[in-house]
C-alpha positions in Angstrom: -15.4 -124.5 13.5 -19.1 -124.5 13.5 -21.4 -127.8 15.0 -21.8 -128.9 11.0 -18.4 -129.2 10.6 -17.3 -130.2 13.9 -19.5 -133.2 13.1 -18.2 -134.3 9.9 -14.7 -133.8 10.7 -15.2 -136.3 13.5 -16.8 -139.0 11.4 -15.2 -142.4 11.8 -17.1 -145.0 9.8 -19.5 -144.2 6.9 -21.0 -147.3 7.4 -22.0 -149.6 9.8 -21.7 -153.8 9.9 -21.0 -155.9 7.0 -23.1 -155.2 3.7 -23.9 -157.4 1.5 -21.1 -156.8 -1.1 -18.6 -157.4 0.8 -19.5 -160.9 2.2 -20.9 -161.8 -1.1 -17.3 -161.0 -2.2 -14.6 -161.3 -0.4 -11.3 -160.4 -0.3 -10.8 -159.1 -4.3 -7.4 -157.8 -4.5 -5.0 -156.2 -1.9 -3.6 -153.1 -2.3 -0.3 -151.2 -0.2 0.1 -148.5 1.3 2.0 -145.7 -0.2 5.8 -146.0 1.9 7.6 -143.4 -0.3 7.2 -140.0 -1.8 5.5 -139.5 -5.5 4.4 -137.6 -8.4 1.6 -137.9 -10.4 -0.3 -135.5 -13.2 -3.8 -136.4 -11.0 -4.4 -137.6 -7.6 -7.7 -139.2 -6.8 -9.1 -139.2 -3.2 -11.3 -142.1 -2.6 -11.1 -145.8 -3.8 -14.8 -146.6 -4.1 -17.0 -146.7 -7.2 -16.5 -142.8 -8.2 -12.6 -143.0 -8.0 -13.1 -146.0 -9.7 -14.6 -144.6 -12.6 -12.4 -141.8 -12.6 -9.4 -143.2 -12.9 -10.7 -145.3 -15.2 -11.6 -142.8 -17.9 -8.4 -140.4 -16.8 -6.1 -143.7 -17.3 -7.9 -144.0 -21.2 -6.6 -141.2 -21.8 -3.2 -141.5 -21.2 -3.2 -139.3 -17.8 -0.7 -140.4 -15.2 -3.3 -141.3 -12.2 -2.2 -142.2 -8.5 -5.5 -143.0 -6.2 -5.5 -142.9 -2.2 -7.7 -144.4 0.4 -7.6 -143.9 4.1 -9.3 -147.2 3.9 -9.2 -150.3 1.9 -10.3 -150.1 -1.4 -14.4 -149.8 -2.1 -14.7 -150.1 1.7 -16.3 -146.6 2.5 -19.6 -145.3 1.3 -19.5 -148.2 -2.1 -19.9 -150.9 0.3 -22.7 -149.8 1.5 -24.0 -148.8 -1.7 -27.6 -150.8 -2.6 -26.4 -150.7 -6.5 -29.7 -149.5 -8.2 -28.7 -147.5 -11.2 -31.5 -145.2 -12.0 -31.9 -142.0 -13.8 -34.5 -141.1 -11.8 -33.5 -137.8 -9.7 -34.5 -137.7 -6.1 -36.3 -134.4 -7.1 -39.4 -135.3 -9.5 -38.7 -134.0 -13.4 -41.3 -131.8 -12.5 -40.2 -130.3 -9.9 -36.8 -130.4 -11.3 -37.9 -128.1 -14.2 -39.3 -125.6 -11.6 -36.1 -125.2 -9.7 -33.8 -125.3 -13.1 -34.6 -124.2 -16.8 -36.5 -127.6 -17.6 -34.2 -128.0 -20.8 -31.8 -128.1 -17.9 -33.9 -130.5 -16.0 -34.7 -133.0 -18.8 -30.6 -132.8 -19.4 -30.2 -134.0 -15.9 -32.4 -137.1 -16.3 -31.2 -138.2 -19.6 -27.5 -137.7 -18.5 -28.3 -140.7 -16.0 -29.9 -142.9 -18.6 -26.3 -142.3 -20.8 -24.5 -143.0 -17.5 -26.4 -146.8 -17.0 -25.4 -147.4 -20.3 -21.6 -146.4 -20.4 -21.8 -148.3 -16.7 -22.8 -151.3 -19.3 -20.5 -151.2 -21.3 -17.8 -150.6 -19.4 -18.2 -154.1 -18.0 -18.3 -155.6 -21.6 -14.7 -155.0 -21.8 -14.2 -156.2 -17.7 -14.5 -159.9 -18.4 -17.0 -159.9 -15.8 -20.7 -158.0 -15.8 -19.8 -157.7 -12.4 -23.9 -158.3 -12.0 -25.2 -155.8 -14.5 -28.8 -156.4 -15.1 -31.0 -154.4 -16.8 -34.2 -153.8 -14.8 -38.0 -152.0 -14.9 -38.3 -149.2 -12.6 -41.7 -149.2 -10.5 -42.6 -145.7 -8.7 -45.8 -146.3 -6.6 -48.2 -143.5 -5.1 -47.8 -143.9 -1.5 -51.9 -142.8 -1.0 -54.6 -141.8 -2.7 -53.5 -137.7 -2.1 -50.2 -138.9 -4.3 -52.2 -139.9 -7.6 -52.3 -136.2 -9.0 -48.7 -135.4 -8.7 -47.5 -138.9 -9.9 -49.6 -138.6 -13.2 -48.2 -134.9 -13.3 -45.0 -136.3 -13.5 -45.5 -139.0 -15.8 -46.9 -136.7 -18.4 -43.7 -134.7 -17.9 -41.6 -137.7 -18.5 -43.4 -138.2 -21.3 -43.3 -135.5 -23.3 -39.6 -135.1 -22.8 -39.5 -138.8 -24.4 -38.8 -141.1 -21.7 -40.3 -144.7 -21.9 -43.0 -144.7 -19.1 -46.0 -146.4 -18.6 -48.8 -145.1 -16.0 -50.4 -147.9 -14.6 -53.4 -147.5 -12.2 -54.2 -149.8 -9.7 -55.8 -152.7 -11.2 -53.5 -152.6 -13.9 -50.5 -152.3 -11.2 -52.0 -155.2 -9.1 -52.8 -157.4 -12.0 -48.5 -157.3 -13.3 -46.9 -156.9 -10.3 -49.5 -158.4 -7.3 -48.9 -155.0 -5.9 -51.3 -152.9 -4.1 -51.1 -149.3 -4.8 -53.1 -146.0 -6.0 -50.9 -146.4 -8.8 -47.6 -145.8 -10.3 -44.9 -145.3 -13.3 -43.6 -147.8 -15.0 -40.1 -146.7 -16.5 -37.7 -148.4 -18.6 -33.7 -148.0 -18.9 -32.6 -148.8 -15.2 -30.5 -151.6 -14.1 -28.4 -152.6 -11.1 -24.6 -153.8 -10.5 -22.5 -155.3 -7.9 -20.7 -152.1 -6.6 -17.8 -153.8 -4.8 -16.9 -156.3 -7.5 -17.0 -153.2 -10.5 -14.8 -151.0 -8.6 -11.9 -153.6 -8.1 -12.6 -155.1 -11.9 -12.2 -151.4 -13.0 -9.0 -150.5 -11.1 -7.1 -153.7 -12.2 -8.0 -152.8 -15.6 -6.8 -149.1 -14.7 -3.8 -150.8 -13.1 -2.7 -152.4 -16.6 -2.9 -149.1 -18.0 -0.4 -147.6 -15.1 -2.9 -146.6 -12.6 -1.1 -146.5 -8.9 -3.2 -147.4 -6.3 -2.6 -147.0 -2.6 -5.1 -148.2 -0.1 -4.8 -147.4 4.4 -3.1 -144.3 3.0 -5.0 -141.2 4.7 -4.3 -137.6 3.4 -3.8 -135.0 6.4 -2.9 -132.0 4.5 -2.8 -130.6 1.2 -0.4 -127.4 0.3 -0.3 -125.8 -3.0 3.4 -125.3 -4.3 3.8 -123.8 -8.0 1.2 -124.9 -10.4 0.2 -128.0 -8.3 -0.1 -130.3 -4.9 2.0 -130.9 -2.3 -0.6 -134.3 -0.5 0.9 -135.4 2.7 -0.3 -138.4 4.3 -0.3 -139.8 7.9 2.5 -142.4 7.4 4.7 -139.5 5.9 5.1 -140.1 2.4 3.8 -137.4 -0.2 2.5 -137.0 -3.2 2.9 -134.2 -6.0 0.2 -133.3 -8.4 -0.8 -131.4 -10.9 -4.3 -131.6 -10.0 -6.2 -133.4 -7.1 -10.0 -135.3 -7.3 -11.9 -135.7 -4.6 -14.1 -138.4 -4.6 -14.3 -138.7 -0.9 -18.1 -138.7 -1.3 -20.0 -137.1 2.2 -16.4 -136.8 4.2 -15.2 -134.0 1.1 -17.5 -131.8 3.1 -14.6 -131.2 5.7 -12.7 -129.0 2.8 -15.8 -127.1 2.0 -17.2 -124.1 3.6 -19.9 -123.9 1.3 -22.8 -126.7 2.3 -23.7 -129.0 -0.7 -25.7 -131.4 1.4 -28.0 -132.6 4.0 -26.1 -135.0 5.6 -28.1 -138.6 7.1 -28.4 -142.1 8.0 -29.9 -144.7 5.7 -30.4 -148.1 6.0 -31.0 -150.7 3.8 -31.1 -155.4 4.3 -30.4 -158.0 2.4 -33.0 -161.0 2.7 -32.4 -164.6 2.4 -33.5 -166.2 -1.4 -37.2 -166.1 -1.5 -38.8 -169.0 -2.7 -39.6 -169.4 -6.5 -42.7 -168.5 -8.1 -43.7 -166.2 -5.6 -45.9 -162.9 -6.1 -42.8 -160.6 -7.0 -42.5 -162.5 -10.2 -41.1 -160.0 -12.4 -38.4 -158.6 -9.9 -38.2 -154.7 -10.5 -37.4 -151.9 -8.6 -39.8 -150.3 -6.9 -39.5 -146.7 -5.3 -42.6 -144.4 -4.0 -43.8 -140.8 -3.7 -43.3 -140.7 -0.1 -40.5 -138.4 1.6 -37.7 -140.2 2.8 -39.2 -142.7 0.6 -39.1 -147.1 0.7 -36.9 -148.4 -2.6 -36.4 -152.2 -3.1 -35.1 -154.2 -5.4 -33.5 -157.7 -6.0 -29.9 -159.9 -6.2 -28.8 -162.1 -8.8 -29.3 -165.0 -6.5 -32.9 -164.0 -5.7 -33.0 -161.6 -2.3 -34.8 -159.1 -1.8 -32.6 -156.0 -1.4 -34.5 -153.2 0.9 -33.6 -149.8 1.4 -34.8 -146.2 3.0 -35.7 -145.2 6.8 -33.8 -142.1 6.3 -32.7 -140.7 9.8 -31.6 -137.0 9.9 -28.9 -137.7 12.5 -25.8 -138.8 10.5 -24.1 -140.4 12.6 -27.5 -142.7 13.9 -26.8 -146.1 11.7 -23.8 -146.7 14.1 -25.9 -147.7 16.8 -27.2 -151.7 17.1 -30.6 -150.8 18.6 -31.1 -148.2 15.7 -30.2 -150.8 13.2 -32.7 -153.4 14.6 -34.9 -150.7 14.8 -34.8 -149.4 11.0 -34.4 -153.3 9.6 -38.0 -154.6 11.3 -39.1 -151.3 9.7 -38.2 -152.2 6.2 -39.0 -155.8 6.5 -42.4 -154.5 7.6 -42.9 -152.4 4.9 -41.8 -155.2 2.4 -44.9 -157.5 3.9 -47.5 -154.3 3.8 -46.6 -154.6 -0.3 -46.1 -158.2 -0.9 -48.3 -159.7 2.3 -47.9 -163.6 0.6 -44.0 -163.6 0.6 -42.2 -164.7 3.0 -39.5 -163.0 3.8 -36.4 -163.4 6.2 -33.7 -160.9 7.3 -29.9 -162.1 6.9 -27.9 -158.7 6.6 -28.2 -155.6 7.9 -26.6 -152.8 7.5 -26.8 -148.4 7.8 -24.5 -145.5 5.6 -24.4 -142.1 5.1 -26.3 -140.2 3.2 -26.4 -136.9 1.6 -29.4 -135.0 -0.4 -28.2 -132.0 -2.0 -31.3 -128.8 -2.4 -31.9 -129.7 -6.0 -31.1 -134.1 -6.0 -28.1 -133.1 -8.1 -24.5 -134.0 -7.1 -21.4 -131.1 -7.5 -18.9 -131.6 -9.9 -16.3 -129.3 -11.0 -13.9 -126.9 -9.0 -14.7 -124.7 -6.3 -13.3 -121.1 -5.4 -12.4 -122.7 -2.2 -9.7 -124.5 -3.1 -7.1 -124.5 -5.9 -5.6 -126.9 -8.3 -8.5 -129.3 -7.4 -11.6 -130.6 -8.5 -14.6 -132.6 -6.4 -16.7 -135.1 -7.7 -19.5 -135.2 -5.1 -21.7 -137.8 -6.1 -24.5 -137.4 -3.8 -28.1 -138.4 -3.7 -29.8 -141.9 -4.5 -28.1 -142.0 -7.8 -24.3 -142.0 -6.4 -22.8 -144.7 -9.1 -24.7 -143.2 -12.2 -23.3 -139.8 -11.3 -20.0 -140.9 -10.4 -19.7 -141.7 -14.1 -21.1 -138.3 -15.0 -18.4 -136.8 -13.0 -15.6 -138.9 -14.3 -16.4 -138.1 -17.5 -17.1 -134.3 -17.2 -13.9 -133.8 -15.0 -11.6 -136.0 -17.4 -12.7 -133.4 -20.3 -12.0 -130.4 -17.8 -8.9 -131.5 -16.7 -7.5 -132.5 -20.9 -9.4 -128.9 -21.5 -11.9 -129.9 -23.2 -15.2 -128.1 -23.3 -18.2 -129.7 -21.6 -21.4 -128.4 -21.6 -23.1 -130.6 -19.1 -20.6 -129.2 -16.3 -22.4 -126.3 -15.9 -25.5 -127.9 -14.4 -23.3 -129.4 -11.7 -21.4 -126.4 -10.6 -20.8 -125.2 -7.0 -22.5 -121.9 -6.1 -25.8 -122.7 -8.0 
């Protein structure tokens, strides 16, 4: 076993302390653990947002769906999820049609506009927006040298017919009391509650026959006939037709080939800021720089605050790190809005993952048989989640999809 995998495969937590989801929240629903053997036509790995979403559009269609978790439901990577849904790519659209055919590229950005809106209305039929809100997107020039290549990519955006605004400083400063070079106003984006939609979708799944089966860790996966044979640590097993994976950055551990660059990131939760203040219009904001500052806002008025990328994965674990990277963000907050006060009340650090192109990997992989992987990776981990839930339902009923191809493993 090489250093890379040694590494993941001795992961423990893909988070560290309490985010804000889950104290928001609280306890939503309580799942068991799975105490005797079953059969299924699917099993999904993973009970956070992507299995979620999954099993939601697999239990539409009539699929017999069980779902395991080594953990408690939505307690992984979706807890520590900051919940911005944007169909902005990591990689610029302009860069993005350089590495790709930039039909391809324009594809890949539109796809996650489609995915905030089927995100919508999937939580039109929960009884509960489970804090959808639609929101502007902001991306700001981090200097001066930044101002070419941000209006580079705005007219790229714009000629593939996406609702941008470039706005130059004044004009940036006089809506948003910001002060930068300038930046791209977008429209389309939004944000959600990740905790509360992935427990509203699997009791809806769960009326539909979804089995779900939280502290149930899988240790070994065999394939017998035309399926699965899933055993899991307490001894019970599962047989499939086909297994998911939507174990997000710990699927790497099945995987020779590497689909990502695995981090930490970090991200607070402020307390309410006072009415009226300078960030008026709450928006998110993102900016050119690499790893790059992203903010935006609660329903009850905090200031949600993101970025600090380490490159060690396993660095958000440590307390001093954490203080470290929060006084960092909180600093960075004040350089942009210097009349708001602001104070820290949670803290917390995740994995992250950036794959060579900012798109995730869906599909099956030569690797392993009888099973698919819906690795949602990059800044846009929810929207793509529902991407991959939709694309691998299709695959799975055999039914063609032609954005699959754009996702596939050995690209």
């Amino acid at each position: 076993m090489d250093e890379r995998r040694r590494q993941i495969s001795g992961w423990e937590e893909l988070r560290s302390c309490q985010p804000y989801w889950i104290l928001k929240n609280g306890l939503l629903a309580v799942y068991p653990p799975l105490e005797q053997n079953a059969t299924c036509e699917v099993a999904v790995l993973g009970a956070g947002i992507t299995g979620a979403l999954l099993a939601t559009y697999l239990c539409r269609e009539g699929v017999d769906t069980l779902l395991l978790d080594k953990r408690d439901v939505a307690m992984g990577s979706t807890a520590a999820s900051t919940a911005l849904l944007m169909h902005e790519i990591d990689v610029p659209l302009s860069q993005l049609a350089r590495k790709l055919d930039p039909a391809c590229a324009t594809r890949a950005y539109y796809l996650g506009l489609e995915a905030i809106n089927a995100i919508e209305s999937l939580t039109r039929g929960l009884g509960d927006d489970c804090g959808f809100a639609r929101m502007e997107c902001v991306c700001i020039a981090s200097g001066a040298r930044d101002v070419k290549c941000l209006r580079e990519e705005f007219e790229h955006r714009k000629a593939a017919g996406f609702d941008v605004e470039f706005l130059g400083a004044q004009e940036l400063a006089e809506r948003s009391a910001l002060k930068a070079p300038a930046a791209i106003l977008s429209r389309g984006n939004a944000q959600v509650d990740p905790f509360r939609l992935t427990h509203r979708l699997l009791a809806q799944s769960c009326e539909r026959g979804l089995r779900v089966y939280d502290r149930s860790e899988v240790t070994e996966i065999e394939r017998v006939g035309g399926g699965v044979l899933l055993k899991t640590r307490r001894g019970p097993t599962v047989q499939a037709r086909k297994v998911i994976f939507a174990t997000g950055y710990e699927s790497q551990k099945y995987l020779r080939e590497d689909v990502g660059e695995l981090t930490s990131t970090f991200a607070l939760v402020s307390e309410p800021l006072e009415s009226g203040n300078a960030w008026q219009d709450r928006f998110i904001l993102w900016e050119t720089a690499r790893p790059y500052f992203y903010l935006g806002c609660t329903a009850d008025g905090r200031a949600l605050l993101g970025g600090e990328d380490d490159p060690y994965a396993g660095s958000h674990q440590s307390s001093e790190v954490l203080e470290h990277k929060s006084r960092r963000l909180a600093q960075r907050f004040r350089s942009l809005f210097p009349t708001i006060n602001i104070e820290i009340a949670y803290v917390w650090g995740g994995t992250f993952a950036e794959t060579k192109d900012g798109l995730p990997y869906i599909g099956e992989s030569s690797e392993l048989a009888e099973a698919y992987f819906a690795l949602s990776y990059g800044a846009n981990g929810i929207t793509f989640g529902q991407v991959a839930a939709k694309i691998l339902t299709d695959l799975y009923l055999g039914r063609k999809n032609s954005d699959a191809e754009l996702f596939r493993f050995g690209r």
